[in-house]
C-alpha positions in Angstrom: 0.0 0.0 0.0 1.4 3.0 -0.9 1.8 5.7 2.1 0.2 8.6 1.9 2.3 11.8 1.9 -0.4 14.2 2.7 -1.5 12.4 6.1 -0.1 9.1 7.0 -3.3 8.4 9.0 -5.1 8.7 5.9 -3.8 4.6 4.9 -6.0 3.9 8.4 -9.2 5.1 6.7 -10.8 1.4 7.4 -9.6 1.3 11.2 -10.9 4.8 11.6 -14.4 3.9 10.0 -14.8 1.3 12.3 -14.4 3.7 15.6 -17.6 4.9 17.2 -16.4 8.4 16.9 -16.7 8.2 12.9 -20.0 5.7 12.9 -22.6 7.1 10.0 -19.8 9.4 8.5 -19.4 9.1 4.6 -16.2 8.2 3.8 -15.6 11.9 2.8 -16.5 13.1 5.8 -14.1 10.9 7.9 -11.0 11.4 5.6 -11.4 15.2 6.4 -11.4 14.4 10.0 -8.2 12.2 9.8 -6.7 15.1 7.9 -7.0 17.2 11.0 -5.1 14.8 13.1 -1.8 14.0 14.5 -0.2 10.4 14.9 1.7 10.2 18.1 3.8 6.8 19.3 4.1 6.5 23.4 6.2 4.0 25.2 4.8 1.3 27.4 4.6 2.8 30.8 3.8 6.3 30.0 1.1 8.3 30.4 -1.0 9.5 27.8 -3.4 11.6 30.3 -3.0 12.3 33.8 -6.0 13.0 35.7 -6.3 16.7 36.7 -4.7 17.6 33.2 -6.1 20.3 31.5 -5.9 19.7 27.8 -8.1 20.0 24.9 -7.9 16.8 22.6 -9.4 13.6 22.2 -7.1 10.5 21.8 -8.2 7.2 19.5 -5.7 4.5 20.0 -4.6 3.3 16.8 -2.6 0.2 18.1 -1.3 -1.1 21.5 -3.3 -1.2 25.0 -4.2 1.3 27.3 -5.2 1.0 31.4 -7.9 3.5 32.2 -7.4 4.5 36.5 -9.0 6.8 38.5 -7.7 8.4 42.3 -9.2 6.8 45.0 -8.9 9.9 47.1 -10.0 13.7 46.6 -6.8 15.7 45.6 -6.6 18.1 48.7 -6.9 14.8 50.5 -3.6 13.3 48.8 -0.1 13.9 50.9 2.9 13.8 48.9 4.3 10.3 47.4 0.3 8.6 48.8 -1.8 8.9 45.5 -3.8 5.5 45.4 -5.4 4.8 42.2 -7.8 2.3 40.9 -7.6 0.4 37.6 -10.7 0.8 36.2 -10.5 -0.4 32.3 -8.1 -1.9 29.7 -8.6 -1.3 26.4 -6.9 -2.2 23.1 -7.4 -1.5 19.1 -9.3 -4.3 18.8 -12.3 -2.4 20.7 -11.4 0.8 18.4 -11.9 3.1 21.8 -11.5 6.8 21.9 -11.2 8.8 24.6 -10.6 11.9 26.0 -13.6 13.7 24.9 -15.3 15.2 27.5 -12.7 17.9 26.9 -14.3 19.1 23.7 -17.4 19.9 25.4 -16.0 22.1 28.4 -13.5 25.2 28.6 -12.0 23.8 32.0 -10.9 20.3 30.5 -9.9 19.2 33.6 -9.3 15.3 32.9 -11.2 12.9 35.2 -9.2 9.9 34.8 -5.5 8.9 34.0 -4.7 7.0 30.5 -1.4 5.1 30.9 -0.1 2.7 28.0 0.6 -1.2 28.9 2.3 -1.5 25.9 4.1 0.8 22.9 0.8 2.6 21.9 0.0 4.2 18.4 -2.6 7.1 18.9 -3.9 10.0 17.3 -5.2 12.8 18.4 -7.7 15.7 17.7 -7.8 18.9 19.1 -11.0 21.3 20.3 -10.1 23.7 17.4 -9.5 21.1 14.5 -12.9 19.2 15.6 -14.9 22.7 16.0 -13.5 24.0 12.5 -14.0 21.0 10.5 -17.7 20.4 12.0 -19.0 23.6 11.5 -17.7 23.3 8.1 -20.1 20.7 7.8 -23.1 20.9 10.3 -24.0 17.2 9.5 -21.1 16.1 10.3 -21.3 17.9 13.6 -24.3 16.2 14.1 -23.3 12.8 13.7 -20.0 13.1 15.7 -21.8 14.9 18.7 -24.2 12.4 19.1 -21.9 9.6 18.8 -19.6 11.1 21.6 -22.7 11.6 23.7 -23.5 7.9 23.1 -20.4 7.0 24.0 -20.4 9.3 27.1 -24.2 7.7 27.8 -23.0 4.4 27.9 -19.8 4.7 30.0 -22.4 7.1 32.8 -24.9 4.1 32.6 -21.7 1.8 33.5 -20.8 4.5 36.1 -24.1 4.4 37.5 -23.8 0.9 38.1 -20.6 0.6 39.5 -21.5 3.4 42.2 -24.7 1.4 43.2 -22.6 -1.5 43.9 -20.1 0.1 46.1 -22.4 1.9 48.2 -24.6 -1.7 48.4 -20.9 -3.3 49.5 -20.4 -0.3 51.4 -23.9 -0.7 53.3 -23.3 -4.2 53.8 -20.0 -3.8 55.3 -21.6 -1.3 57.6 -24.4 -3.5 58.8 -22.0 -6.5 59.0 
């Protein structure tokens, strides 16, 4: 396959139509996308978002696995050298995952979880000003990409919803007990 000059990421058109970030975009409408973003390699071990950040991009990971983790603790709470964080998630290509999105949709983009990589990672990532530009280009493309992050975002608070009724359950019974 020959490279493409323009935008590497561009020779990932069928990876990228598969992510739930492009789902119901025309093929035209997804290559422009691409064309906005960056391809970025991190090593195993590093982060790729610490919680608390303040950024303004989304990340899809291209190849490698990620961990997901959250604190355990409130920040003012955390003495130096004591931060306890839970593994929440793992995710590879194989389940085409983006993340980092809630940053698009607020001007503090304070990250609410950490995104370290388990192995050498291939991402890439969009900004708040290459999304908003390109989308407003094309309202129906803002449509579509809107409501797929907010399907995403529904999902994962559905999940969230669930895992904070069982805790408090485990926490009642631990009480009682």
């Amino acid at each position: 396959m020959k490279t493409n000059e323009q935008n590497p990421l561009l020779d990932l058109l069928d990876y990228f139509k598969e992510v739930p970030l492009f789902l119901g975009l025309s093929e035209i409408q997804t290559k422009t996308l691409i064309k906005e973003m960056k391809k970025k390699k991190i090593a195993a071990g590093d982060f790729i978002i610490h919680e608390g950040d303040k950024e303004n991009c989304l990340y899809i990971l291209i190849k490698g696995e990620v961990e997901i983790s959250k604190s355990l603790v409130l920040p003012q709470w955390i003495q130096s050298g004591q931060k306890q964080e839970k593994s929440l998630l793992r995710l590879s290509e194989k389940h085409r995952p983006f993340f980092g999105e809630m940053a698009m949709f607020s001007d503090q983009r304070e990250r609410s979880a950490s995104i370290t990589a388990v192995t050498p990672c291939t991402i890439a990532l969009l900004n708040q000003e290459n999304l908003e530009k390109v989308l407003n280009e094309d309202p129906t493309a803002g449509l579509i990409v809107y409501k797929n992050i907010a399907s995403v975002l529904a999902a994962r608070l559905i999940k969230a919803n669930k895992d904070i009724l069982k805790l408090t359950t485990a926490f009642t019974l631990a009480l009682e007990g």
